[in-house]
C-alpha positions, 0 to 999 in steps of 0.5 A: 131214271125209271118209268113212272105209270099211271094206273087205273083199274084193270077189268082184267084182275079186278085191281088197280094196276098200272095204264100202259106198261112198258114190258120187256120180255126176255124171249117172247117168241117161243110157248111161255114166253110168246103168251105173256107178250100176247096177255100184255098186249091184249091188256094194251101194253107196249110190249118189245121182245129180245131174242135170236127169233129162231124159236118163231117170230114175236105175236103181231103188235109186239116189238121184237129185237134181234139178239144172242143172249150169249154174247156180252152186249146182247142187252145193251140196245135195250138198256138204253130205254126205260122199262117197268118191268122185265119178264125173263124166261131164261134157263142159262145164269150167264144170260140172266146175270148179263141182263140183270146187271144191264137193266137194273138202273133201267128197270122198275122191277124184274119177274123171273120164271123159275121152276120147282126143279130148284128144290132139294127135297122131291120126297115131302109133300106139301113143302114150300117157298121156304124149303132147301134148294140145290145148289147154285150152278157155279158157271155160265152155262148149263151143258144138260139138263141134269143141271137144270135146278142147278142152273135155275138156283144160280139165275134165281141168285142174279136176280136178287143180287142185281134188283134186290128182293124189292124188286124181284118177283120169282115164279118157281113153276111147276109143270107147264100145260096147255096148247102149245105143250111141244114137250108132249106131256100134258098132250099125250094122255088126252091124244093116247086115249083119242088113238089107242094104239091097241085094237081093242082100244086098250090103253096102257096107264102107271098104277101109282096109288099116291102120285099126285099131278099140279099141271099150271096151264100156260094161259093161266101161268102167263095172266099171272106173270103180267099181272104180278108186273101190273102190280108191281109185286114182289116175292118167291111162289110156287106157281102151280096148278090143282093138286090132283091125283095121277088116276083122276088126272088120267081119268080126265084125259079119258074123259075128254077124248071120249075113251071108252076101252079098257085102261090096263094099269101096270105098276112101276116095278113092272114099268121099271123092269120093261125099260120105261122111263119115267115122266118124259123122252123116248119110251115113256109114260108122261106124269109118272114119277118113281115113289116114294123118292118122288112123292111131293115132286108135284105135290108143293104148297102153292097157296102163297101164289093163289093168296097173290091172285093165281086163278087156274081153269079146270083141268078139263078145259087144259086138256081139251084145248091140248088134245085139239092143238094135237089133232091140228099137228102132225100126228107121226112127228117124232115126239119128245114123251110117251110110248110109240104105237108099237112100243104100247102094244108090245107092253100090253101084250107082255103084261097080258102074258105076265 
């Protein structure tokens, strides 16, 4: 038997939605997932987190139960209660399929996050939902992240199967932004302007007319997914945020950290030659993709998402909020995407001297 809500209308989205949600977030205690337990609990829903907790601790309020999603009964406490929706965040098919079929007879709907990286196709700009996707990953677990839109078609399967497409809702996201951002790449552009490594404030950018940018904040990615369960909406979108180009993405950053030195522009075969990598890990330049193989990798169609009610804040607010949760860190910690100090200046200088 599933939950029965009454509804009532939501300052929040302006719609009727329902009163007093029972949400299950599988997760909730690390970036994505810790912000939609927060905007459902703010909304004042009941709100119970499942996970091992080693990414961090539920938000205040929020009830968290302990568990390895990779053993076989990871969800059975929670399959004795009864839920609207589940929201899972997982990257692994063994764990969304355990889940999936554990919950479907005790869940009124299932919201999975997805990501755009299931797509076949990077080169075409402006594909949508309905685009060819890689295929399913055949096991139970994704060794590496080469596999990762693999692994994510293969979840993405589980939930159709066990709840139907009634009562799935599938949110492919592109690149995730804002405080929080422990990956570095929406971080490093605004923190590289505020702290050149260069003294004369020189700053080192991809010159790639073309390559355009869709960063989604993470606030706004999880208003979104809460929302969509307080309608009980269904469906596959591509939630992304504004497609912008990379130069007047970067020219943002800029901005915002209140740069004024020179910005030295490099072009790719120039930044392939001299060993940076594209888009994140050690020794690279975060957003910049190889063209044209690349070419519609941040460029999809996401009007389906924003005609289902996805709103985005400025560009401007997501890096600002970014560059302050940086400059609160510890600024010599090892990090995940972009150019060490000395790393930086070895490149302008080589690129001076070319």
């Amino acid at each position: 038997m599933l939950c029965y809500r009454r509804t009532v209308w939501c300052e929040f989205t302006g719609r009727v939605c329902a009163e007093h949600m029972r949400l299950l977030i599988l997760g909730g205690t690390a970036w994505l997932g810790r912000y939609i337990a927060a905007t459902a609990l703010e909304r004042g829903h009941q709100v119970t987190c499942l996970a091992r907790g080693e990414s961090g601790s539920a938000p205040p309020g929020v009830a968290f139960k302990r568990a390895d999603r990779d053993g076989p009964d990871a969800c059975r406490e929670v399959a004795r209660d009864e839920w609207d929706v589940v929201i899972d965040v997982s990257r692994q098919p063994g764990q969304v399929q355990r889940a999936t079929t554990a919950l479907a007879g005790r869940s009124g709907s299932f919201v999975f996050v997805s990501s755009t990286n299931v797509y076949a196709d990077n080169a075409t700009p402006g594909t949508g939902e309905n685009a060819a996707l890689l295929p399913a990953l055949a096991g139970d677990v994704m060794e590496s992240m080469e596999m990762y839109g693999q692994a994510k078609v293969a979840c993405e399967q589980h939930v159709l199967d066990a709840f139907g497409p009634g009562r799935s809702l599938i949110a492919r996201a592109g690149l995730i932004g804002g405080p929080g951002d422990t990956f570095d790449r929406t971080g490093y552009w605004p923190l590289r302007f505020s702290r050149p490594a260069a003294e004369d404030g020189s700053v080192l950018v991809p010159g790639v007319p073309g390559l355009a940018t869709q960063v989604i904040d993470v606030r706004d990615l999880a208003s979104w997914l809460v929302d969509t369960g307080e309608r009980g909406l269904s469906g596959v979108f591509n939630t992304l945020g504004e497609t912008i180009p990379l130069s007047a993405h970067l020219a943002v950053a800029r901005e915002v950290a209140g740069h004024t030195g020179p910005v030295v522009a490099a072009g790719q075969d120039w930044l392939v030659a001299h060993d940076v990598e594209p888009w994140m890990g050690k020794r690279s330049l975060p957003l910049w993709l190889p063209l044209p193989e690349y070419a519609g990798f941040s460029s999809r169609d996401g009007s389906a998402a924003i005609a289902a009610g996805l709103t985005t804040r400025p560009l401007a607010e997501t890096l600002a909020d970014t560059l302050a949760w940086e400059l609160a860190r510890n600024l010599e910690r090892p990090r995940h995407a972009g150019l060490s100090d000395q790393d930086e200046r070895q490149l302008l200088h080589a690129l001076a001297a070319s």
